[in-house]
C-alpha positions in Angstrom: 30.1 -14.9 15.9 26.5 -16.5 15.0 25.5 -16.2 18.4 26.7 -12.6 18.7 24.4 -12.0 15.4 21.4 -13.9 17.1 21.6 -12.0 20.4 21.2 -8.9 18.6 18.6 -9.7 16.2 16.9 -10.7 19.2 17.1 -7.8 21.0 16.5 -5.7 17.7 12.6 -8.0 17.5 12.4 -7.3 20.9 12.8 -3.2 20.8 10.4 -3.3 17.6 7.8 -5.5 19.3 8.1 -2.7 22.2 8.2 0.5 20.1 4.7 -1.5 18.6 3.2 -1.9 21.9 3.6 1.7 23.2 2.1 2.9 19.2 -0.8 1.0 19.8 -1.8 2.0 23.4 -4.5 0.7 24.8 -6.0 -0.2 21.3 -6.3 -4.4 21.6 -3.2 -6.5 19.5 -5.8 -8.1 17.6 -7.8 -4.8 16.3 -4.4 -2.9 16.2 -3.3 -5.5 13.9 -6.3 -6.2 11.6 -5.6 -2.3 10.9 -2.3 -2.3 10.2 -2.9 -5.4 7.7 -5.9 -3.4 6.1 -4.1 -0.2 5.9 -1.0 -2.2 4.5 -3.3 -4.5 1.9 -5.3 -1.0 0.8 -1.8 0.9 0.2 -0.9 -2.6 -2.3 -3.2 -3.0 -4.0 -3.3 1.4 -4.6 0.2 1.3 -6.0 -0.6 -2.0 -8.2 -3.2 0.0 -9.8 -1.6 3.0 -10.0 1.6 1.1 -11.5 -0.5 -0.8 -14.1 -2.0 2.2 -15.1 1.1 4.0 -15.7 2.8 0.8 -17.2 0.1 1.0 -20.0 -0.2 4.8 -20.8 3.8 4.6 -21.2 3.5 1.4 -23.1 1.1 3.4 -25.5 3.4 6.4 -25.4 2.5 8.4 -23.3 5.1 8.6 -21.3 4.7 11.8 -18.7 1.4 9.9 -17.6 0.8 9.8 -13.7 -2.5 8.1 -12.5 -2.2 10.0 -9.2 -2.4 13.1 -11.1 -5.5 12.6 -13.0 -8.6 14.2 -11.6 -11.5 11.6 -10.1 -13.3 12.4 -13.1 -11.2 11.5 -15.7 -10.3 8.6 -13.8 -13.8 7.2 -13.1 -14.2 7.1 -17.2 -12.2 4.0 -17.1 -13.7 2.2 -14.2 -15.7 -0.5 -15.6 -12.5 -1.6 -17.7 -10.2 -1.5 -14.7 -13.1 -3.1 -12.5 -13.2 -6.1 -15.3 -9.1 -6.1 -15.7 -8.2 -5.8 -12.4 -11.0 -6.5 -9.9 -11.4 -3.0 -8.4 -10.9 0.5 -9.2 -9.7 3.0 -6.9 -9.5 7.0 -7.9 -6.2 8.8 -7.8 -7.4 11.3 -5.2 -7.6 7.8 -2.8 -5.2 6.1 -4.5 -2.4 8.5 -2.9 -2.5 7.2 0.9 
């Protein structure tokens, strides 16, 4: 039965590490993957700020708050606290990638 469940997990590794290779094309492994891992790291860290955002405005009360609903402008008035808190500061209208 275990080897049963190992044959197909390795043919299921297999058929993703194929569906990957014809997605990237001709594109290099290496490149392909730094862009996957950067796309993947800048989606993170969007929803960590997003969710710490929204975790304090609900904590404070307000609880119908949604970062990814505020306009850049609004936003950007809280940068340099977020930039000091959290390290960075993206704006809603990037944060929804």
């Amino acid at each position: 039965m275990d080897n049963k469940k190992e044959q197909e997990r390795e043919e299921l590794h297999r058929a993703i590490w194929a569906i990957a290779d014809e997605l990237r094309g001709a594109v290099d492994g290496w490149d392909f993957k730094n862009y996957v891992l950067g796309t993947m790291f800048y989606r993170y860290i969007s929803e960590n700020l997003c969710n710490y955002i929204n975790e304090g405005e609900v904590a404070a009360g307000n609880s119908d708050f949604d970062y990814a609903q505020l306009s850049d402008v609004e936003a950007a008035e809280a940068r340099e606290s977020l930039v000091q808190e959290k390290g960075f500061f993206i704006l809603p209208s990037d944060a929804s990638l």
